[in-house]
Short mmCIF file of the C-alpha atoms (twelve columns), coordinates in Angstrom:
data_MODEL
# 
_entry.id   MODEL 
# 
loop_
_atom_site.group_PDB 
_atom_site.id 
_atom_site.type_symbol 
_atom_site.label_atom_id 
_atom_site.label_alt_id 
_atom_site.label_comp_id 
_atom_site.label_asym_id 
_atom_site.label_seq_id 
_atom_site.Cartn_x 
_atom_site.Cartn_y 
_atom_site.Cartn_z 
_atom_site.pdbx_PDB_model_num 
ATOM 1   C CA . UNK A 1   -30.605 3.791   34.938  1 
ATOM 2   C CA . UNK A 2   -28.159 1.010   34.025  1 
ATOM 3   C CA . UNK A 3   -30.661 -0.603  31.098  1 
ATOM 4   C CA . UNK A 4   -30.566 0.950   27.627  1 
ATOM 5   C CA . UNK A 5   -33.043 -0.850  24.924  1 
ATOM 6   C CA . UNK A 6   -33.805 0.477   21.399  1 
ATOM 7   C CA . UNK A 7   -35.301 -1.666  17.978  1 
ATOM 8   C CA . UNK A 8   -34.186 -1.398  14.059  1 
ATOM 9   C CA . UNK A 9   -36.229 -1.553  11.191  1 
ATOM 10  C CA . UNK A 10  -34.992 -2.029  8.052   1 
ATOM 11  C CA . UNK A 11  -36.548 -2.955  4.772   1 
ATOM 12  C CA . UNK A 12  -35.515 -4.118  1.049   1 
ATOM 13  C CA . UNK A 13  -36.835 -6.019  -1.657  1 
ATOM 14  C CA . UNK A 14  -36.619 -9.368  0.082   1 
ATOM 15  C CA . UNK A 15  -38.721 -8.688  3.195   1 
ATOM 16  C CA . UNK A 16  -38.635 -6.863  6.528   1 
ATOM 17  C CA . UNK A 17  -35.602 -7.266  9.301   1 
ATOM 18  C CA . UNK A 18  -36.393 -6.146  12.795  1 
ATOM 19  C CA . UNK A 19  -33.962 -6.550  15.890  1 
ATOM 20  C CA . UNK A 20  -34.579 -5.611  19.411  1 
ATOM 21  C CA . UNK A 21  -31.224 -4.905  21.559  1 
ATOM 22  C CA . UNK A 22  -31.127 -4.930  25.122  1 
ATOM 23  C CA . UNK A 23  -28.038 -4.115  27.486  1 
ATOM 24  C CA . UNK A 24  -26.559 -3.157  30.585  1 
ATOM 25  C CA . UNK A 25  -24.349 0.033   31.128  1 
ATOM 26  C CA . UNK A 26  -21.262 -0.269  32.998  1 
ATOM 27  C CA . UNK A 27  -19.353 2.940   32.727  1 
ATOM 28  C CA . UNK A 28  -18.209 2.953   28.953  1 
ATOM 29  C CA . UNK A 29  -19.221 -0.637  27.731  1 
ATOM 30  C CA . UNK A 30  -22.177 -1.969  26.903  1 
ATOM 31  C CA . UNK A 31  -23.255 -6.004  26.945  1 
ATOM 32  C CA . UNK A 32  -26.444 -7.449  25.676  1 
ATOM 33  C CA . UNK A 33  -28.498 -9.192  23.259  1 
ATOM 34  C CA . UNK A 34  -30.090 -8.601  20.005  1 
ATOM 35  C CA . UNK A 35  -33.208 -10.860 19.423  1 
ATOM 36  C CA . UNK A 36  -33.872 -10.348 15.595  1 
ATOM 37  C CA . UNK A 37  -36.619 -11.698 13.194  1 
ATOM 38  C CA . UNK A 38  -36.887 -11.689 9.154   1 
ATOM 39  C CA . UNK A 39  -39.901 -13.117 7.886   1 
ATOM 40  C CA . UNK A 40  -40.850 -16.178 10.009  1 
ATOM 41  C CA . UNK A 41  -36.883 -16.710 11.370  1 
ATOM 42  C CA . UNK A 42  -36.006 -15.579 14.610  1 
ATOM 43  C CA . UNK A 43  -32.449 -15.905 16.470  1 
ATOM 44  C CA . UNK A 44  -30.651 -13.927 19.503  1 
ATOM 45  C CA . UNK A 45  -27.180 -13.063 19.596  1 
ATOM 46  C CA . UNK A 46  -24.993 -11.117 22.081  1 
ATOM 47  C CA . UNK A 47  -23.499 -7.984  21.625  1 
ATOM 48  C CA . UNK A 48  -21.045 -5.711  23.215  1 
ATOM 49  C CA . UNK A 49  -20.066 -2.397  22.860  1 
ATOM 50  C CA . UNK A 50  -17.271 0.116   24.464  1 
ATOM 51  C CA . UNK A 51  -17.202 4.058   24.411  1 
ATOM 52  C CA . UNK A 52  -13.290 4.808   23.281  1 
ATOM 53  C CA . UNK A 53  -12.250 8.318   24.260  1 
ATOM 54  C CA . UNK A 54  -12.458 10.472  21.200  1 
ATOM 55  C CA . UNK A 55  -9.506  11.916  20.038  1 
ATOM 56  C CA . UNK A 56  -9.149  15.648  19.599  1 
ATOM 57  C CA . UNK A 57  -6.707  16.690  16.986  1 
ATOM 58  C CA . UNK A 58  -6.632  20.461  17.490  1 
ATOM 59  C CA . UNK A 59  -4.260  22.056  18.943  1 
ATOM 60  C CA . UNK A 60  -0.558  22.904  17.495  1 
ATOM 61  C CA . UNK A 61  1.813   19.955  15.734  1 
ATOM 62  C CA . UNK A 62  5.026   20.279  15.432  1 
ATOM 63  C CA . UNK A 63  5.345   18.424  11.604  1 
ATOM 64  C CA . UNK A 64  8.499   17.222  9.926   1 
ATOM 65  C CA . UNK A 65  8.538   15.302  6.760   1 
ATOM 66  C CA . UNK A 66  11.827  14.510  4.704   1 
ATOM 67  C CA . UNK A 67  11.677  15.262  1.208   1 
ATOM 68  C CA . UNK A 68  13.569  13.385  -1.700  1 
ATOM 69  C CA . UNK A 69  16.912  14.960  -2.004  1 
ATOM 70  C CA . UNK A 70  17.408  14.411  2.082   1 
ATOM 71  C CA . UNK A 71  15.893  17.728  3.245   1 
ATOM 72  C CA . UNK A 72  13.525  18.452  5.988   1 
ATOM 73  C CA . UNK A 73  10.675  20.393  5.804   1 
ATOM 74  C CA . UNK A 74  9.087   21.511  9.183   1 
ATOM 75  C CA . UNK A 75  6.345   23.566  9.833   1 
ATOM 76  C CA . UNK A 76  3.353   24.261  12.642  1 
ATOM 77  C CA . UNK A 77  0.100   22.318  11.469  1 
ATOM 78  C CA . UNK A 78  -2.392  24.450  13.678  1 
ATOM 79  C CA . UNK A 79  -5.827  23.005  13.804  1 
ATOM 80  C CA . UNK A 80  -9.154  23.931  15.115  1 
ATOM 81  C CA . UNK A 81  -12.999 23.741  15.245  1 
ATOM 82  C CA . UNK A 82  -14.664 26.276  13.548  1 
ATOM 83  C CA . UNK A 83  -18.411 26.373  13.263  1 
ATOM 84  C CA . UNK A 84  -18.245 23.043  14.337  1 
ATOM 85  C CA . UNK A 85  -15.847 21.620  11.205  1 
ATOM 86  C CA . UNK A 86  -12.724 21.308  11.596  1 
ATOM 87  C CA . UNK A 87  -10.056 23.614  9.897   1 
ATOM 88  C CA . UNK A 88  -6.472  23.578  9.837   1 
ATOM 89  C CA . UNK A 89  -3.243  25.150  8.353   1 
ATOM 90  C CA . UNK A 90  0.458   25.026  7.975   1 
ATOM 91  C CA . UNK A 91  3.073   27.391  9.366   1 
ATOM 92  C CA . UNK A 92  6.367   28.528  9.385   1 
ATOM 93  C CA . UNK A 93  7.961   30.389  12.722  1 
ATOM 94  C CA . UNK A 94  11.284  31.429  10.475  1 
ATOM 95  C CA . UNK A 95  9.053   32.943  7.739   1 
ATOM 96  C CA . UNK A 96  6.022   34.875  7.166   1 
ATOM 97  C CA . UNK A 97  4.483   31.553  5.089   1 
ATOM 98  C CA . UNK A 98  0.617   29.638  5.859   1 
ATOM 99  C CA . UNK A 99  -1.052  27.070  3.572   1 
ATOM 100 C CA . UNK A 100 -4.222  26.119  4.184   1 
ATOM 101 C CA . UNK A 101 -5.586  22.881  4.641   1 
ATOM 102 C CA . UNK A 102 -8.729  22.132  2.467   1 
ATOM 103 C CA . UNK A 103 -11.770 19.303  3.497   1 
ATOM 104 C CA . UNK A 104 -10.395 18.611  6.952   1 
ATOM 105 C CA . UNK A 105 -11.908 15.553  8.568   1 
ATOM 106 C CA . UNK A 106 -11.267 12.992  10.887  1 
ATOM 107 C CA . UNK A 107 -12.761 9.517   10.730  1 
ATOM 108 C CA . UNK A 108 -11.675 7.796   14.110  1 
ATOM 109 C CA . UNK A 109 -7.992  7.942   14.471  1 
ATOM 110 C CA . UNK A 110 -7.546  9.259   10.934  1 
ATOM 111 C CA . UNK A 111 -7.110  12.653  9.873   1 
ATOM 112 C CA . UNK A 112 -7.306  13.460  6.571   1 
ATOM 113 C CA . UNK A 113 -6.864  16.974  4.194   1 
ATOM 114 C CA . UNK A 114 -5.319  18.582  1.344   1 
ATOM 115 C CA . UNK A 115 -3.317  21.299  0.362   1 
ATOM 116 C CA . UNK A 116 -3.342  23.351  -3.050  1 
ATOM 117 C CA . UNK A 117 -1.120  26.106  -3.795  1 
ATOM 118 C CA . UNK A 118 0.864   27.467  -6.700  1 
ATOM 119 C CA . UNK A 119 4.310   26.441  -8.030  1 
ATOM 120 C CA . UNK A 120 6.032   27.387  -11.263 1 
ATOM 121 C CA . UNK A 121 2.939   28.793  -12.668 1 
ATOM 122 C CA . UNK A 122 0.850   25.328  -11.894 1 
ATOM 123 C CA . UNK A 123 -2.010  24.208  -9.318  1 
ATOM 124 C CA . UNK A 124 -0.109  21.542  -7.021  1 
ATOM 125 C CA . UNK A 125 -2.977  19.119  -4.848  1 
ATOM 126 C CA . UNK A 126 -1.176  17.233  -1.992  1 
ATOM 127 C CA . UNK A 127 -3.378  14.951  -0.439  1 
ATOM 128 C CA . UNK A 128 -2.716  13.504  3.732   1 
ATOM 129 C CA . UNK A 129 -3.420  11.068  5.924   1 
ATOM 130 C CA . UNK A 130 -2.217  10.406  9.288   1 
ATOM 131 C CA . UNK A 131 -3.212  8.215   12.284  1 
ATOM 132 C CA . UNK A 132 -3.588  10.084  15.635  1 
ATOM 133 C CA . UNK A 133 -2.289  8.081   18.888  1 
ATOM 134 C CA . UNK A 134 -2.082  10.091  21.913  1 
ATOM 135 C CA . UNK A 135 0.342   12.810  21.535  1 
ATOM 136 C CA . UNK A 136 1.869   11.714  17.977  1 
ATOM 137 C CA . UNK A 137 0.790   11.566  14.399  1 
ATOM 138 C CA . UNK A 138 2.505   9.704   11.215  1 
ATOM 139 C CA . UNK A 139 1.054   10.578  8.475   1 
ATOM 140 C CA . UNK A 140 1.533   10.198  4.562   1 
ATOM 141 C CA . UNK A 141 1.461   12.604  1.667   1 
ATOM 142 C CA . UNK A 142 0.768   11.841  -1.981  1 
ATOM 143 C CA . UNK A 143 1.508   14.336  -4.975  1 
ATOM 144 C CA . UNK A 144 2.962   14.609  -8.232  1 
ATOM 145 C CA . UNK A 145 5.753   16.617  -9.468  1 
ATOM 146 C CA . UNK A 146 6.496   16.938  -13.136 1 
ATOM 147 C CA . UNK A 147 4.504   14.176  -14.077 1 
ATOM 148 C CA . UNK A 148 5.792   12.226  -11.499 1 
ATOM 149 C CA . UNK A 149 3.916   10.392  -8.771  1 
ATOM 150 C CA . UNK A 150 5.632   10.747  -5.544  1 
ATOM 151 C CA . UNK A 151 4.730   9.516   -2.142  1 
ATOM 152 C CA . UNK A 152 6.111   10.380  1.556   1 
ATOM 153 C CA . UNK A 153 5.901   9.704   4.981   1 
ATOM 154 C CA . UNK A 154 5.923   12.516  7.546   1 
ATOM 155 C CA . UNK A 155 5.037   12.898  11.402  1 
ATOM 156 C CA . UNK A 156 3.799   15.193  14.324  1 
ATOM 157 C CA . UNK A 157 3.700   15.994  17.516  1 
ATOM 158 C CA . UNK A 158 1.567   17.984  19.302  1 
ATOM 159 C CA . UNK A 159 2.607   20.981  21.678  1 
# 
């Protein structure tokens, strides 16, 4: 029905904390109250609670970030689900070129991954992060080149 109830336990070295919540549904919210108790104090507070829509970041980006010297690089970021993790990579259309994202996840809004691949001989790590609202993503990425820290915006839409 419309009544959802559930209790917590939780214990530590100073003593036991219990809480009983009680609420109404009402489409995607939640409102209620939490009657707790720890040791021989007991209080009630309410609570509320809304479902957001969750945000699926698959699909096909179109990605553009501008490097130092004015350039800007574009590519596909394709991403998917794939045994229930999420997996990704970069793509050209104008060349035959990929690079594959590495520990895809998304926390919320925020996507996160990396990217390792070759350059002059060395391993280069670019870690990303990027906030997903509807239909666009900004994003930053965070290297280092010679030595040098370096740090740069970029941004996506998807297809």
């Amino acid at each position: 029905g419309e009544n959802l109830s559930f209790k917590t336990v939780r214990e530590n070295d100073r003593g036991r904390f219990t809480a009983d919540y009680k609420a109404k549904i009402a489409g995607d919210a939640l409102t209620g109250t939490a009657s707790m108790s720890f040791g021989d104090r007991s209080f009630e507070r309410e609570w509320s609670a809304k479902r957001e829509a969750a945000i699926d970041p698959t699909g096909q980006w179109d990605w553009a970030m501008e490097s130092e010297d004015g350039q800007i690089w574009e590519a596909v970021l394709n991403l998917k689900r794939e045994d229930g993790a999420l997996v990704g990579h970069f793509a050209r259309e104008d060349v035959d070129w990929t690079l594959e994202l590495k520990e895809v996840s998304l926390n919320g809004s925020e996507l996160a991954f990396h990217t390792v691949f070759e350059r002059d001989g060395n391993s280069v790590t670019i870690r990303s992060k990027a906030i997903i609202e509807g239909k666009t993503m900004k994003g930053e990425s965070n290297g280092a080149r010679d030595g040098e820290a370096w740090s740069r915006e970029w941004k996506a839409t998807k297809r």
